[in-house]
Backbone bond lengths (Angstrom), bond angles and torsions (degrees), N, CA, C in turn:
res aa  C-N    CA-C-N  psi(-1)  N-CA   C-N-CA  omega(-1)  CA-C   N-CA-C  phi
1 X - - - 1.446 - - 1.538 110.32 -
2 X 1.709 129.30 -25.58 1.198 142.26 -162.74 1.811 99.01 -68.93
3 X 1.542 85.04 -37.67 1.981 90.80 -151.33 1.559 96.25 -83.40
4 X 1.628 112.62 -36.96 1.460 93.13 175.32 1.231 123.78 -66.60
5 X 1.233 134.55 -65.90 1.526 143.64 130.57 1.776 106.34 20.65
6 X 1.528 120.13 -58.52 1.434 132.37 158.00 1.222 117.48 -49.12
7 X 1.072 118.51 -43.09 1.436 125.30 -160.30 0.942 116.38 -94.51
8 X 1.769 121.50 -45.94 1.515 123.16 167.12 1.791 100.69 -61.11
9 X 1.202 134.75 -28.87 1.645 115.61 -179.66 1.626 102.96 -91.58
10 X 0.935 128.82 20.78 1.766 122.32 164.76 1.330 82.42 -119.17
11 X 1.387 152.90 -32.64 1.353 127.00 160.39 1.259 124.98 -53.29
12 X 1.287 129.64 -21.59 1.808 137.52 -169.66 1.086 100.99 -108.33
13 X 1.964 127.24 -15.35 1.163 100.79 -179.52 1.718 105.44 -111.30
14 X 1.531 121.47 -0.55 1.528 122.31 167.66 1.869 104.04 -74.32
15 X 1.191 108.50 -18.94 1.762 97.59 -161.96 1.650 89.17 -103.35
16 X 1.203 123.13 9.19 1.758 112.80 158.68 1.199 108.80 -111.06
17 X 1.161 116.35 2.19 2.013 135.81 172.55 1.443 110.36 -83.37
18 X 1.762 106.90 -32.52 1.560 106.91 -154.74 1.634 95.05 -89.13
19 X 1.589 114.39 147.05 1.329 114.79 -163.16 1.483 90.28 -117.66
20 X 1.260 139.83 43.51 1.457 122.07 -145.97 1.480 88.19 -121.04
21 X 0.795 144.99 145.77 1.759 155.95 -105.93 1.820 87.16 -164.35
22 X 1.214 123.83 101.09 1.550 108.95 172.08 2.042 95.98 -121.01
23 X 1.430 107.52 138.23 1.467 86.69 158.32 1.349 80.37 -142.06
24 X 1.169 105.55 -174.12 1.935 144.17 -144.27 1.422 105.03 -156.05
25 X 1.616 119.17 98.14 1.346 127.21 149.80 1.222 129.53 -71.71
26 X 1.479 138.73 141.36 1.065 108.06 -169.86 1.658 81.81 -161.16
27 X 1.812 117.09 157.39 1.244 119.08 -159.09 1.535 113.26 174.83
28 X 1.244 108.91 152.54 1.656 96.57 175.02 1.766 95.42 -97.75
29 X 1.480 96.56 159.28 1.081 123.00 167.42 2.155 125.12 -7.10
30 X 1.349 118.55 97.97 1.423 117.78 -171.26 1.612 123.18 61.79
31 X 1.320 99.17 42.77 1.297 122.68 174.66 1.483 132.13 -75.41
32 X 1.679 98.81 -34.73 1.174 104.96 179.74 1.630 110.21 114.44
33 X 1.284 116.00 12.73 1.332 124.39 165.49 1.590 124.46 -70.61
34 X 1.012 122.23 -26.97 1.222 117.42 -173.68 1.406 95.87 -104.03
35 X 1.276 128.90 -23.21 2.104 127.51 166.81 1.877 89.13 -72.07
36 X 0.556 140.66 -36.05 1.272 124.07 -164.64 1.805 117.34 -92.16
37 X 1.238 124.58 -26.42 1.353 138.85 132.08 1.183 130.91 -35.33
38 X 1.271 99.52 -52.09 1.875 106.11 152.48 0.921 132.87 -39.79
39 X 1.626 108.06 -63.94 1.682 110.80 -174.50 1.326 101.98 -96.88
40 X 1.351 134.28 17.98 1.571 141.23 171.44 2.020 80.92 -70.51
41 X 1.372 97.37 -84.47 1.326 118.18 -136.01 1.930 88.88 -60.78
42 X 1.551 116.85 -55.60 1.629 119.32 171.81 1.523 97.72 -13.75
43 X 1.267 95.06 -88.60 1.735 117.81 -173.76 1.833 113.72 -24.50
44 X 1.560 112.41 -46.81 1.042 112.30 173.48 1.554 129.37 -90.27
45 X 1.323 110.22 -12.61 1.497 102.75 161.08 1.727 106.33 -78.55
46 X 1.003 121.59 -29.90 1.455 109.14 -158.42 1.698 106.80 -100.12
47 X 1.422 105.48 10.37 1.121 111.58 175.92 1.757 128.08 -65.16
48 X 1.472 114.32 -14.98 1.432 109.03 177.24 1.417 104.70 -103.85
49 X 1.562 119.26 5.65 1.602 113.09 -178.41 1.270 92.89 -101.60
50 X 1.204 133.48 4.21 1.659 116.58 -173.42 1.710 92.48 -106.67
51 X 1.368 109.36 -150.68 1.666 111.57 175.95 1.627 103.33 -101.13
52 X 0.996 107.46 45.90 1.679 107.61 -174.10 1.562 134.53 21.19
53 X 1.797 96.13 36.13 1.423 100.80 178.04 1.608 109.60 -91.67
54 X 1.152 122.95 3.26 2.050 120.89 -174.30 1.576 72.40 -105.03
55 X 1.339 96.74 148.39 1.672 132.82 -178.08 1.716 115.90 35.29
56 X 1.073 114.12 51.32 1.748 132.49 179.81 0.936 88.93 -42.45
57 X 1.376 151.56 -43.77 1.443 137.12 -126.00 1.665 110.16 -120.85
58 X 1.491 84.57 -20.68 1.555 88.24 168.38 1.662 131.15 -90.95
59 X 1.693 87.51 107.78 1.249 102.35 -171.90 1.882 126.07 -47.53
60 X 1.396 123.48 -40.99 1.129 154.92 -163.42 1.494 94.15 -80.30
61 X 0.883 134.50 -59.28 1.524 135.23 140.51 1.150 150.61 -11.60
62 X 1.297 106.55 -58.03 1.415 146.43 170.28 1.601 112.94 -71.88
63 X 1.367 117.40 -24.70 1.683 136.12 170.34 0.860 144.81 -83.05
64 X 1.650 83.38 -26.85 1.827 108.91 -156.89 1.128 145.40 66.42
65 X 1.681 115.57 30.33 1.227 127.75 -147.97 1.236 97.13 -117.86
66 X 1.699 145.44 29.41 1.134 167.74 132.51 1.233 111.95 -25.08
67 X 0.964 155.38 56.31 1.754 132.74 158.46 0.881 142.03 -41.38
68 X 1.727 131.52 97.89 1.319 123.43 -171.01 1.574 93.71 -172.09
């Protein structure tokens, strides 16, 4: 009973650790999902060479904590 009890709280406390940014587009058919992925991701690489006024708000961004 100790180890599950263990185990479920190193599970609750790695997934408030994990910084990993997932989102999910989703759309019917020529919607504009894959143009908008585009200038998602554009926007966020080139975000610390500009004056960091496109996506202010994005924190993950703003850090550099992007992987790619």
């Amino acid at each position: 009973m100790f180890n599950s009890i263990q185990k479920e709280f190193n599970q609750i406390i790695n997934r408030g650790l994990d910084r990993t940014l997932r989102l999910a587009v989703t759309g019917l058919s020529r919607s504009g999902k894959t143009a908008f992925i585009t200038s998602l991701v554009n926007q966020l690489l080139n975000i610390n060479s500009m004056d960091n006024s496109h996506l202010p708000l994005f924190e993950a961004a703003r850090n550099q904590s992007i992987i790619g």
